[in-house]
C-alpha positions as MATLAB code, in Angstrom:
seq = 'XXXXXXXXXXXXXXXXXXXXXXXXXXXXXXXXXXXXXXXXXXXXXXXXXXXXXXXXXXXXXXXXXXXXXXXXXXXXXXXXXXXXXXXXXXXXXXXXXXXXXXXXXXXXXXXXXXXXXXXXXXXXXXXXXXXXXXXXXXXXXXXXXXXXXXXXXXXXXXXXXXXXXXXXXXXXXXXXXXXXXXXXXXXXXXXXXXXXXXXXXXXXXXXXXXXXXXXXXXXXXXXXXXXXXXXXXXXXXXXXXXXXXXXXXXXXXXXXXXXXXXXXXXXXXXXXXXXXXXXXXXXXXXXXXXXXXXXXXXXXXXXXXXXXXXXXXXXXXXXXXXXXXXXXXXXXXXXXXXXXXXXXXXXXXXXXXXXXXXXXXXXXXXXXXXXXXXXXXXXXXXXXXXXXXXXXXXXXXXXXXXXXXXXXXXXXXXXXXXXXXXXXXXXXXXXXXXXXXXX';
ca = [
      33.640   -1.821  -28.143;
      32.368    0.797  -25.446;
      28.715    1.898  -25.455;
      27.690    5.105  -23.476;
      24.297    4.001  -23.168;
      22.088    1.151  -24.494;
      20.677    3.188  -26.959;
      23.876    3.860  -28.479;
      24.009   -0.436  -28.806;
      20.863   -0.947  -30.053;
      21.701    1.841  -32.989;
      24.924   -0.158  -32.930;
      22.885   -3.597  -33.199;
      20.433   -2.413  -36.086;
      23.070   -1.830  -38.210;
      25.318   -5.156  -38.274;
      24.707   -8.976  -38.559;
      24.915  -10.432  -35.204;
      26.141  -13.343  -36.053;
      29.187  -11.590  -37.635;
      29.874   -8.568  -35.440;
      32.930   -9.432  -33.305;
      32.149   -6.337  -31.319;
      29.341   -7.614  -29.137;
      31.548  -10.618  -28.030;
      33.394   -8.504  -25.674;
      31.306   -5.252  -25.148;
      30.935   -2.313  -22.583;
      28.037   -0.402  -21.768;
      26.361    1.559  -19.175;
      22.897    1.961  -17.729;
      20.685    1.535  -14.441;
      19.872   -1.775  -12.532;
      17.108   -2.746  -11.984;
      15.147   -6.132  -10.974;
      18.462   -7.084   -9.271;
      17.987  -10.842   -8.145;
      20.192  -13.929   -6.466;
      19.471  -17.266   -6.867;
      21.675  -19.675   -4.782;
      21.892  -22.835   -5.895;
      24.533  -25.676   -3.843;
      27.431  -23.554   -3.984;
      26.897  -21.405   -6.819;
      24.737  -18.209   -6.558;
      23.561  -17.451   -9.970;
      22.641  -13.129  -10.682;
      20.335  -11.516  -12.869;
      19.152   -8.368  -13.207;
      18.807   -5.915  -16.099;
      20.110   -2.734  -17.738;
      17.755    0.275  -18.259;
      17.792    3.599  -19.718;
      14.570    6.033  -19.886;
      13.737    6.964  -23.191;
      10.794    9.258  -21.719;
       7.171    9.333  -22.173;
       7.324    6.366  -18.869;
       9.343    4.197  -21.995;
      12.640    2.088  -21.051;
      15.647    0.592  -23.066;
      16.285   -2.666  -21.315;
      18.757   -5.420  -21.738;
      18.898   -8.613  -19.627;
      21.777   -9.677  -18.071;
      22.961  -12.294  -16.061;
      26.215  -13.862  -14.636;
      27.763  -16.033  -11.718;
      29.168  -14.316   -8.796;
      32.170  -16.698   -8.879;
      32.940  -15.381  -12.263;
      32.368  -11.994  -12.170;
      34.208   -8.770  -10.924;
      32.553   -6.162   -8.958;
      34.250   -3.034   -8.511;
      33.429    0.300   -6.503;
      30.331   -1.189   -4.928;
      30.023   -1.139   -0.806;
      28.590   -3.985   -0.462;
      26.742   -5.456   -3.545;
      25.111   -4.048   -6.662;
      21.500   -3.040   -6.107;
      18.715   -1.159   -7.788;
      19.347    2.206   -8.863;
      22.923    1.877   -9.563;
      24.453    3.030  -12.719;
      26.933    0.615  -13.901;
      29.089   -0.457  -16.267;
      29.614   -3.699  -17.229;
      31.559   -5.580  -19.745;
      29.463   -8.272  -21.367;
      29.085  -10.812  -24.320;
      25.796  -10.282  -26.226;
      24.259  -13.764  -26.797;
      20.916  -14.850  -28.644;
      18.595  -16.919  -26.381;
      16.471  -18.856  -29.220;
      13.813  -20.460  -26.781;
      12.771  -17.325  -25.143;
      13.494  -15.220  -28.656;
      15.650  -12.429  -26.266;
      19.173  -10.853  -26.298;
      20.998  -11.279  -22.892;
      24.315   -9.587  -21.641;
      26.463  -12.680  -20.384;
      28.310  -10.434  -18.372;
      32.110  -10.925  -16.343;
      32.572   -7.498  -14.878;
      30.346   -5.074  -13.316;
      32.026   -1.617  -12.226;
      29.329    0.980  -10.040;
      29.697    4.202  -11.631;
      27.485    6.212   -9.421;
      23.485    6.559   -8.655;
      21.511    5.854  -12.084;
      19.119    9.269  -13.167;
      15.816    7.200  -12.184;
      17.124    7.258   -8.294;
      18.863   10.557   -8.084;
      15.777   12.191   -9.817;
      13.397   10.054   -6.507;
      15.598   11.196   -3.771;
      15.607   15.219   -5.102;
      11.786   15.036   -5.380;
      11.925   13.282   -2.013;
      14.295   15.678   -0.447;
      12.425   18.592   -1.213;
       8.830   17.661   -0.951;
      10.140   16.695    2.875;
      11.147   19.908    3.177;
       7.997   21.075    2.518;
       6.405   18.911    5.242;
       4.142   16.750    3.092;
       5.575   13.409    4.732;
       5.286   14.662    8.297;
       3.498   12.815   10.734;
       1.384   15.104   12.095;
      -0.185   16.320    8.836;
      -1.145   12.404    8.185;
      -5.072   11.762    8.821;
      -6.375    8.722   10.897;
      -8.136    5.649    9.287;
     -11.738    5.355   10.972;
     -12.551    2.354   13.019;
     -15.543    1.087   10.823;
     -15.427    2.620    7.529;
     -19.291    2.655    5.846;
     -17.502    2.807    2.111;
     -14.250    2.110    0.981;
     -13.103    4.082   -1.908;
     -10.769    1.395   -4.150;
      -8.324    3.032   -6.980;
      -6.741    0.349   -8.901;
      -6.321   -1.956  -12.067;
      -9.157   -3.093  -14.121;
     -11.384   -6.135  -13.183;
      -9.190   -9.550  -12.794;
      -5.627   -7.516  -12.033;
      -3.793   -9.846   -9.327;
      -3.978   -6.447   -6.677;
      -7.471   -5.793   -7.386;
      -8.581   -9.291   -6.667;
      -6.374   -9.783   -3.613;
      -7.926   -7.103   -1.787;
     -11.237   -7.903   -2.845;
     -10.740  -10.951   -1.556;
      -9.644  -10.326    1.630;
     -12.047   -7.578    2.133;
     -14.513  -10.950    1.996;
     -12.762  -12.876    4.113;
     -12.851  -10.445    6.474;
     -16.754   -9.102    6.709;
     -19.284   -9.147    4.324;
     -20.816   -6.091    5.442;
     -18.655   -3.696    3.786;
     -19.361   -1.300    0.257;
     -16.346   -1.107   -2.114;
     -17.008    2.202   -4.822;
     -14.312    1.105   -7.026;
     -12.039    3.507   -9.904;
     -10.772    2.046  -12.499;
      -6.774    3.537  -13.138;
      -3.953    2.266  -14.961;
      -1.366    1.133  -12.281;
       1.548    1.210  -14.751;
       3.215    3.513  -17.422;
       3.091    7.160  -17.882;
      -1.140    7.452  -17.729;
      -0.711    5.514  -14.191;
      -0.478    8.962  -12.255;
      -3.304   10.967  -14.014;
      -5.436    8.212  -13.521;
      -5.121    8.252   -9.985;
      -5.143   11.898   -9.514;
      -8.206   11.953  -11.359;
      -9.839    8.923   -9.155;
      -8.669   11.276   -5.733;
     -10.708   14.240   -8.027;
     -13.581   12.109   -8.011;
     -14.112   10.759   -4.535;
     -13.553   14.157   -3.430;
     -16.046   15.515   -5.495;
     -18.533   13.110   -4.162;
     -18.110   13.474   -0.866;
     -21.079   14.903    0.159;
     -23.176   12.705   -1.644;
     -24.077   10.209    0.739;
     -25.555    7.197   -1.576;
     -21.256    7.847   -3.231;
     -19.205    9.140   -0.436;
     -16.478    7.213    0.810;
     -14.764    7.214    4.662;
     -11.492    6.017    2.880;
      -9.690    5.757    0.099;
      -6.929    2.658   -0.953;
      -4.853    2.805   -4.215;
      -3.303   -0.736   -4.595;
      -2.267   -2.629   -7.259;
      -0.151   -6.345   -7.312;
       3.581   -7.146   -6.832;
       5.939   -6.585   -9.651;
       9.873   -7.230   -9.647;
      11.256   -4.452  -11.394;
      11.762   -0.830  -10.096;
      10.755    0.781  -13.185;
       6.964   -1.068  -12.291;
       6.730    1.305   -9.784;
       8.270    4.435  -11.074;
       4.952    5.909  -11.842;
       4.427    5.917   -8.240;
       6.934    8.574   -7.754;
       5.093   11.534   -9.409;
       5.340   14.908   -8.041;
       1.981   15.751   -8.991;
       0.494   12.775   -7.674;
       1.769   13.281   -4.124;
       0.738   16.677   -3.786;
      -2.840   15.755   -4.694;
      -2.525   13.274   -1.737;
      -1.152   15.257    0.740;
      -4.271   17.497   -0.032;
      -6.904   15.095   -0.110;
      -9.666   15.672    2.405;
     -10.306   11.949    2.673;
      -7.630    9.296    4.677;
      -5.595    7.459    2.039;
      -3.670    4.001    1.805;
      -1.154    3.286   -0.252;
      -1.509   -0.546   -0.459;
       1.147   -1.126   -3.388;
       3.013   -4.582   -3.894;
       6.404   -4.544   -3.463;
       8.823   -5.602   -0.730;
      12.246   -4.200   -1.818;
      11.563   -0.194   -3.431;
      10.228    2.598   -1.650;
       8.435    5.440   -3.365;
       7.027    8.747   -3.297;
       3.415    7.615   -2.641;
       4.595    5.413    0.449;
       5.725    8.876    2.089;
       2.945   11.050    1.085;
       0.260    8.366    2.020;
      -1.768    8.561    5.281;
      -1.044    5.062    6.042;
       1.482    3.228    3.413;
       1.514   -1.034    3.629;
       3.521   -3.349    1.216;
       0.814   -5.693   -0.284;
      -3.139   -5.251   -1.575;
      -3.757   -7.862    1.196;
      -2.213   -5.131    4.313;
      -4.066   -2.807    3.147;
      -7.565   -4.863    3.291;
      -6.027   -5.574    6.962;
      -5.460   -1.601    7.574;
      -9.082   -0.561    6.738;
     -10.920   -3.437    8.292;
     -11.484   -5.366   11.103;
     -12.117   -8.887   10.419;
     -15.397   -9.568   11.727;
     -15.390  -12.503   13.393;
     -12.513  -10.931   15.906;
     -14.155   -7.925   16.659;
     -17.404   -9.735   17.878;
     -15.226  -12.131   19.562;
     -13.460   -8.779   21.344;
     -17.130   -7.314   22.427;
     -18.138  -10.676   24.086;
     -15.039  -11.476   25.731;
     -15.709   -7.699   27.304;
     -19.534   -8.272   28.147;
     -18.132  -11.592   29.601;
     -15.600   -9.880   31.913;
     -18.369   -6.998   32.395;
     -20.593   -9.201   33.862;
     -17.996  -10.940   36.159;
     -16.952   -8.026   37.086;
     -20.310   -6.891   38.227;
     -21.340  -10.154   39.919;
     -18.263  -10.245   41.869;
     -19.246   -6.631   42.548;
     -22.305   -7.491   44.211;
     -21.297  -10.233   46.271;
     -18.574   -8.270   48.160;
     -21.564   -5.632   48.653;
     -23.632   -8.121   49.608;
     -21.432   -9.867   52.099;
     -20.799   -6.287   53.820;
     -24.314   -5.419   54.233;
     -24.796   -9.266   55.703;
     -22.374   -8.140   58.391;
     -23.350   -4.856   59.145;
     -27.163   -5.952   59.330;
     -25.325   -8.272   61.892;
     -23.391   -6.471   63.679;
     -24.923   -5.851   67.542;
     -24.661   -1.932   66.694;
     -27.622   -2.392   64.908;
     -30.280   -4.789   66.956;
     -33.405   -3.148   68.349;
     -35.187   -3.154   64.723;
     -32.617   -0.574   63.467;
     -32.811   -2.637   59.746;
     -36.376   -2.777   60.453;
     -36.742    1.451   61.049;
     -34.471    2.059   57.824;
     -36.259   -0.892   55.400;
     -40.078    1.248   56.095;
     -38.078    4.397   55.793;
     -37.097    3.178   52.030;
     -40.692    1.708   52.152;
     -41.896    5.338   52.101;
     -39.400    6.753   50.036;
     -40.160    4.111   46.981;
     -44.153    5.441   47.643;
     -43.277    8.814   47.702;
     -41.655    7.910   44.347;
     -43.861    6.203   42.511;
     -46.205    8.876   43.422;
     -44.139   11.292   41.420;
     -43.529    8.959   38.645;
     -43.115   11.326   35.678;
     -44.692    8.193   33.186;
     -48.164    9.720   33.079;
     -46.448   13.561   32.933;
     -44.156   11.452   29.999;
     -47.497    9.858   28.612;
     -49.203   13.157   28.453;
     -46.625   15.065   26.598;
     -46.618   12.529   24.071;
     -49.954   12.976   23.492;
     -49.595   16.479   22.761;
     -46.892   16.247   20.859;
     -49.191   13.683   18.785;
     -51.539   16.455   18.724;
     -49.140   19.153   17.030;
     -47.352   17.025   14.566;
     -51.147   16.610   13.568;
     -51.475   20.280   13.610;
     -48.159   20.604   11.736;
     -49.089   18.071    8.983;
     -51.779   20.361    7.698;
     -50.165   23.293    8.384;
     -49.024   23.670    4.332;
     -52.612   23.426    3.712;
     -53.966   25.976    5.665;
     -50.875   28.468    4.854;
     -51.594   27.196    1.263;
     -55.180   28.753    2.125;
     -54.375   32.083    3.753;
     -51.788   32.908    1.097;
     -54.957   32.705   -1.395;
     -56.899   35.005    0.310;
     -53.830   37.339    1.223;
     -53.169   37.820   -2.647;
     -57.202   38.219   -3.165;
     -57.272   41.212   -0.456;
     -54.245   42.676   -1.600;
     -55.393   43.001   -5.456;
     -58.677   44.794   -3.594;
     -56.359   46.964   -2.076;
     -54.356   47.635   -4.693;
     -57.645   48.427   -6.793;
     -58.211   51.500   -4.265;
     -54.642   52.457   -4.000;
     -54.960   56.318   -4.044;
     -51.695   56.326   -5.912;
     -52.851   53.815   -8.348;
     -56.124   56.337   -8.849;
     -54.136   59.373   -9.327;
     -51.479   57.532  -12.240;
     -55.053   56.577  -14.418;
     -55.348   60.809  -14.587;
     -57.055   61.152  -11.017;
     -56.260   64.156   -9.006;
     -57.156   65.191   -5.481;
     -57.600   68.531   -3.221;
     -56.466   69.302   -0.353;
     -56.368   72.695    2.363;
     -53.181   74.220    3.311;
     -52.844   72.391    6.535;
     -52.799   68.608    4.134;
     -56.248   68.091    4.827;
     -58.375   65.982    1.759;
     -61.154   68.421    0.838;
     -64.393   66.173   -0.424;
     -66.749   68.719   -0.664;
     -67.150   71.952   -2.496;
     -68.984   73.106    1.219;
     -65.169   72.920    2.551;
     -63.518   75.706    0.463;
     -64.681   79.492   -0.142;
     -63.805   82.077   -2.871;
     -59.883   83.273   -2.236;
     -58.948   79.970   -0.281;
     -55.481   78.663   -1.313;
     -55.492   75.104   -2.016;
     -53.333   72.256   -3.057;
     -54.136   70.192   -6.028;
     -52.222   66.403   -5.850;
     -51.172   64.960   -8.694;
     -49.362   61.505   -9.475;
     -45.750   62.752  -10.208;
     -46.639   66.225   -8.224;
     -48.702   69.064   -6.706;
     -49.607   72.324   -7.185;
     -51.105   75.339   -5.526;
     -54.330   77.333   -6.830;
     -56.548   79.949   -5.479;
     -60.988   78.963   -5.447;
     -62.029   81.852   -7.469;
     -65.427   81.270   -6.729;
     -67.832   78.041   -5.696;
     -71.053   76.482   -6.744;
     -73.167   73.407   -5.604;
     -74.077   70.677   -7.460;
     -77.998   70.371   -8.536;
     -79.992   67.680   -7.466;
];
């Protein structure tokens, strides 16, 4: 009986008795590799490897098979079967009681093309390299001696997470790991992570959080569907945008993906990627002495070639008649001269004053404290005599043509024009006549 997929067998399998179903004794069906493994054992290499299809929602139909390559026909493959083929293969369904599984027993394997799981990674790959995320020049450096690291991976006691914790240790113990908790796996895995990147950006400029570098790992696993999650679109455009070096420290040896491109620096185990942000410590102090070791050789053998030339010129008969003599006072008065200038006391007197106005400055707050006080005291008293203030309580005031302030009746006479200033306005009047004040 021929299956199109593996969903159409398991609808096929729900609805007979296996025992009794001659059909799955000599079956076909389709679907992708994946987990594609030899074992060679004396002269026999044994195969296994299983069938997948992608029910969506990061879900998979799988079906273990396995066979012998002495008893099985390949057909239309180049070399051998690998991950990410779609095949066909014809197969007897048998019932493994000890492990409580179905598995294909399979005797022919025919490569029908690329399965959807690989075609859809190389379209996404294709065109996101057009785009130039994966170019080299885009890629940010790792920095020497990162203060923080920033660590996205599985939760406490996952076999990636401890590996680079571990060798993180091994390497210094000087080192602070901010660490995200994300799924690694599965349809959340890519969320997760973008939403780990979200957060070490957004603490980036807080520097008791900020990190110099940022490592999603997580441990091996020996299935390419383990690492499908890796190949998310909108995962590796949040890493080719990210502000902060990243390294994609995922386990696997035999799949590439997405994230491995996009990354700044992209390693094959948890462990690498401990090696790719740190130093170990023990090496990089034995670097710095071995160069303050050849430093100081360097310099001793330095001076004793100087040395042994001034030996011969002092010598040399160009130079008797107290020549060495003449120049060694000469430096005599030059290293007076010197010390006479020494700028230590200048040095030692500027520190002083500078003593002196970090004083001043200290109680500087105070004293501005002070005057702002008594600025706000003078400029209610001003505000109390504010002409304009006066004149908005009902006030008014004269003054002469010419906008001079007349304050006394002894400055007008009868038939004088004069203007009379109001709050909002002024007006002009005429003295009719005048009279002093009694008293």
């Amino acid at each position: 009986m021929v299956f199109d997929s593996l969903s159409e067998l398991v609808s096929h399998l729900n609805n007979v008795t296996f025992q009794d179903d001659p059909d799955i004794l000599g079956f076909e069906v389709t679907g992708e590799i994946t987990g594609y493994k030899t074992r060679p054992w004396n002269d026999i290499v044994f195969i296994n490897f299983q069938l997948q299809e992608d029910i969506g929602k990061g879900k998979f139909l799988k079906l273990a098979c396995n066979t012998r390559e002495d008893r099985c026909r390949f057909t239309g493959f180049e070399v051998s079967p690998k991950d990410g083929d779609k095949v066909t293969v014809k197969a007897s369904l048998q019932y493994n009681r000890n492990i409580s599984i179905l598995q294909a027993d399979v005797f022919e394997m025919r490569n029908t093309g690329k399965g959807d799981l690989l075609l859809k990674f190389q379209e996404i790959k294709e065109r996101l390299a057009k785009e130039g995320l994966f170019d080299e020049d885009r890629k940010k450096e790792l920095p020497v001696l990162p203060r923080r690291i920033g660590l996205i991976t599985g939760s406490d006691g996952t076999e990636g997470r401890r590996d680079f914790l571990d060798e993180i240790e091994c390497r210094s113990h000087y080192y602070d790991i901010h660490i995200y908790n994300a799924r690694m796996q599965g349809e959340n895995c890519p969320p997760q992570i973008i939403a780990g990147l979200d957060y070490f950006e957004k603490v980036k400029d807080d520097p008791d959080k900020r990190v110099d570098v940022i490592v999603i790992t997580r441990g091996g696993g020996d299935k390419y569907t383990d690492f499908i999650c890796f190949n998310d679109e909108a995962l590796a455009r949040r890493v080719s945008v990210c502000t902060i070096p990243v390294v994609c420290g995922v386990g696997h040896s035999s799949y590439e993906t997405i994230l491995d491109y996009v990354a700044d620096v992209s390693v094959k185990t948890p462990t690498a990627a401990a090696d790719a942000v740190i130093p170990i410590y023990d090496d990089e102090t034995a670097g710095i002495e071995a160069l303050v070791s050849s430093m100081e050789q360097a310099v001793t053998s330095r001076l004793r070639l100087s040395k042994g030339t001034i030996d011969s010129y002092r010598n040399h008969r160009a130079f008797a008649g107290g020549f060495i003599d003449s120049r060694r006072t000469y430096l005599s008065g030059l290293t007076a001269l010197l010390e006479k200038h020494n700028p230590s006391s200048e040095l030692a007197d500027r520190q002083r004053k500078l003593y002196e106005q970090k004083l001043k400055l200290e109680v500087f707050p105070e004293r501005l404290e002070r005057l702002k006080i008594e600025q706000d005291a003078l400029t209610s008293r001003l505000e109390s005599v504010n002409p304009d203030n006066v004149l908005s309580r009902g006030y008014s005031y004269v003054e002469s043509e010419e906008g001079n302030a007349i304050d006394s009746v002894a400055k007008v006479t009868a038939g004088q024009e004069v203007k009379i200033v109001f709050a909002d306005g002024t007006a002009k009047s005429t003295i009719i006549d005048t009279g002093r004040k009694e008293g």
